[in-house]
N, C-alpha and C positions, 0 to 999 in steps of 0.2 A: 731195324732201320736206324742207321746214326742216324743223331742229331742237323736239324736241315736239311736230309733228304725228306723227299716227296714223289710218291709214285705220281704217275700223271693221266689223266682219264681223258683222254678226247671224245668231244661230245657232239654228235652229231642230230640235227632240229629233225621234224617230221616236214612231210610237203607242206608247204604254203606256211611255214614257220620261218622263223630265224633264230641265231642265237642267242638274243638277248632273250627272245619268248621264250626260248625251252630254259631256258638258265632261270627267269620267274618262276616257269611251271615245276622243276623240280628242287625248289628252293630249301626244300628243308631238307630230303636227301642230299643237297651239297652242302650241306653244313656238317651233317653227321658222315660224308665221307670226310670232309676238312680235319673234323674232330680224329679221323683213325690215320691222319697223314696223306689221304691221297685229295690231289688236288685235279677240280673238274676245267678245261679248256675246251671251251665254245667257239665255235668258228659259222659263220653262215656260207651257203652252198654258192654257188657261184651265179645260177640262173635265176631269175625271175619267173615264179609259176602262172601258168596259163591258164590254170583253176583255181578257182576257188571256195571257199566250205562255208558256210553258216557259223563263224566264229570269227571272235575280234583278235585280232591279233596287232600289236602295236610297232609298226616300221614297213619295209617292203618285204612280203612275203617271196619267200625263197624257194628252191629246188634242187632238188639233186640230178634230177632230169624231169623231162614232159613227157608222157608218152604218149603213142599213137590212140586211134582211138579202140582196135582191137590189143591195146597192151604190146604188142609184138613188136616196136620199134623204141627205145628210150632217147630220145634227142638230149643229146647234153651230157649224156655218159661218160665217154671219152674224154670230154675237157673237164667234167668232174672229177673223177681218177686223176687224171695231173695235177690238176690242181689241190688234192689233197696229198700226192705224196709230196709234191712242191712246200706245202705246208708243215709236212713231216721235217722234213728238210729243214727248216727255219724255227719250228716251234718245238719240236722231239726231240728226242723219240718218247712216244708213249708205251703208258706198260698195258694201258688197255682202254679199250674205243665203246663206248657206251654210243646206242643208237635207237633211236626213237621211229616205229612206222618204216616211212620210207629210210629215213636215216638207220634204222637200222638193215635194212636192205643193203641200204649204200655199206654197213661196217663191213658186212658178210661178204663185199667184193673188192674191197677194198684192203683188208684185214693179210692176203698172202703177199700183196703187193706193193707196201709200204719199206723203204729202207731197211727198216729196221723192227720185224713181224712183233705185233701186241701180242702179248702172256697172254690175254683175253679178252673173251668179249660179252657183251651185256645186249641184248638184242630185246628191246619191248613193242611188242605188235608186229614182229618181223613178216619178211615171206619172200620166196624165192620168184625172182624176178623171171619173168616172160619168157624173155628173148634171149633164144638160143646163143647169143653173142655172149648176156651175160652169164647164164648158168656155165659155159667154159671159162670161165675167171672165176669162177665161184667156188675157190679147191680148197679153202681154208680146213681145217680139220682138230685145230685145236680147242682147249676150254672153252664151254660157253655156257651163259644161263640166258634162257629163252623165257619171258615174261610174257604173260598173256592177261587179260581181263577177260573173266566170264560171260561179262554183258557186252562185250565190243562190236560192234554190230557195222564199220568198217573192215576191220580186218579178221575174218572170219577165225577162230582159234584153229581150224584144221590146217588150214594157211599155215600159221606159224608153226604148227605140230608137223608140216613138209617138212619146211627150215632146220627143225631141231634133226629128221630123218635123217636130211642128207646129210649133215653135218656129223651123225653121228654112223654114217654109212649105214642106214639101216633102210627099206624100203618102207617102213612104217614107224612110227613112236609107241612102242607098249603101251597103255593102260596099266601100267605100275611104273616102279620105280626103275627107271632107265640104268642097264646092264651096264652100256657102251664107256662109265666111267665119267669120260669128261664132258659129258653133255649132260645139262641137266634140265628140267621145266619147271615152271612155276606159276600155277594160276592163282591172280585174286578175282576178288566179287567187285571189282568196278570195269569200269567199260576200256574205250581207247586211250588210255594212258599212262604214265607211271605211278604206278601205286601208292598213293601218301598215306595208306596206314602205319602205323609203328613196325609193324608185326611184318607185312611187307618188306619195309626200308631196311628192316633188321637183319633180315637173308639176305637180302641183297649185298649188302657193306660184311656181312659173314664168308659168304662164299667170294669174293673177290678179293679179302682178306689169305680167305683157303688157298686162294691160287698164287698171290706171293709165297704162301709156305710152301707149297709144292717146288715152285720154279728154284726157293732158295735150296732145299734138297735137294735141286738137281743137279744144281751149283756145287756144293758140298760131295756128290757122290762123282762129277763127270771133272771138275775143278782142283784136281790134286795139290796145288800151287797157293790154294785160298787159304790163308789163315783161319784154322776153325777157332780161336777166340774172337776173330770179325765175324762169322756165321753165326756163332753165338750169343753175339752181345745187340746185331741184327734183329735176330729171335726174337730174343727178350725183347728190345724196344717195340717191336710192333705187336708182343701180348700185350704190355703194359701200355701200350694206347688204345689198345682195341679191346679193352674190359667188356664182356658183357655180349658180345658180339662174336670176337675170333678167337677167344682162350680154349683151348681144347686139352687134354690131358697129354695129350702126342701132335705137337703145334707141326710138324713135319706132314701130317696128311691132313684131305681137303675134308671140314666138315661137310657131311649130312645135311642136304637142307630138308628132310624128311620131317626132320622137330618142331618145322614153320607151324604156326596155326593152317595157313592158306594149305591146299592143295595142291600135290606134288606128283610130279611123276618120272 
């Protein structure tokens, strides 16, 4: 990565959140992605949520939709999707969309249909949305790491372990280490949230690091025209930011997040 570039995270809130709350709550994860070059953009969702949860949250809580009361209708879908590739438009393009809960619902439908498609995606407490409307937009099929807490007791982990299925064309997610390549999972031992342990945060900024390598390889193998002392001088800047985290012996492929303390699959 020359000097001044910054890859760009779009950040999407959970229901009854907004920006500024999710940008508190993962406060020190966006410092240690800051540290490795990639910079996180917070946006809030467009609607005003109809529910509400047992927690303080500071400003007007937001939505990506309302849904019915059997799940099977999303009010506010439609103008959400415009509305963020609208924002794509003006603030993009991203290299990749970090989402929270419902917000991560929202990356996973959002993610084939933006301008200009994210390298990846970071999905925590996700799950495949209801309504037949949306799981046909739901085609995305690239990178992703699928965060889950083991005590989450809103969004069930089996829930998120559909997410990680479809995504990875599979009818179910192994109970080992997933085959499928670019799908990966990751449980910790806390409930509905992103992970503030170290050991967490540290996979997390590892493997999203892995996947600029990749993409820059792809660059490099599909890009005959690229000067390989820009590929390589690329390279390097983003080991030498990412000490400790993305250094690998062969920075061209994606680490292993198998080495985490947490729980992998």
């Amino acid at each position: 990565m020359t000097e001044g570039t910054m890859l760009k995270l779009l950040c999407l809130h959970g229901y009854t959140q907004n920006g500024n709350v999710f940008r508190k709550r993962i406060a020190v994860l966006q410092k240690q992605l800051l540290k490795n070059n990639i910079e996180c953009v917070f946006v809030d969702a467009p609607h005003v949520s109809t529910t509400t949860f047992n927690e303080v949250v500071t400003g007007e809580e937001r939505a990506w939709w309302n849904a019915s009361e059997d799940r099977q209708i999303y009010y506010g879908l439609d103008e959400s999707l415009q509305y963020l590739k609208e924002f794509s438009d003006s603030n993009g393009p991203f290299d990749g969309i970090l989402g929270f809960s419902q917000g991560a619902a929202m990356s996973s439908l959002i993610a084939d249909h933006l301008p200009i498609k994210p390298k990846f995606l970071v999905l925590v407490g996700g799950f495949v949305p209801k309504p037949q409307q949306a799981k046909e937009i739901l085609t995305y099929r690239g990178p992703s790491l699928h965060v889950m807490g083991i005590k989450d007791e809103l969004v069930a982990n089996e829930w998120s372990m559909n997410l990680a299925a479809l995504m990875a064309n599979l009818e179910y997610f192994p109970d080992s280490v997933n085959e499928s390549g670019v799908v990966k999972v990751l449980v910790h031992d806390g409930g509905h949230a992103v992970p503030g342990k170290s050991n967490y945060r540290h996979t997390i900024v590892e493997w999203i690091c892995a996947q600029y390598f990749a993409y820059l390889k792809s660059l490099a193998l599909h890009d005959k025209t690229l000067p390989v002392d820009i590929v390589m001088e690329t390279l390097v800047s983003v080991v030498m930011t990412s000490v400790g985290f993305c250094l690998a012996d062969d920075p061209f492929y994606p680490i292993s997040i198998e080495k985490s303390l947490s729980k992998t699959y």
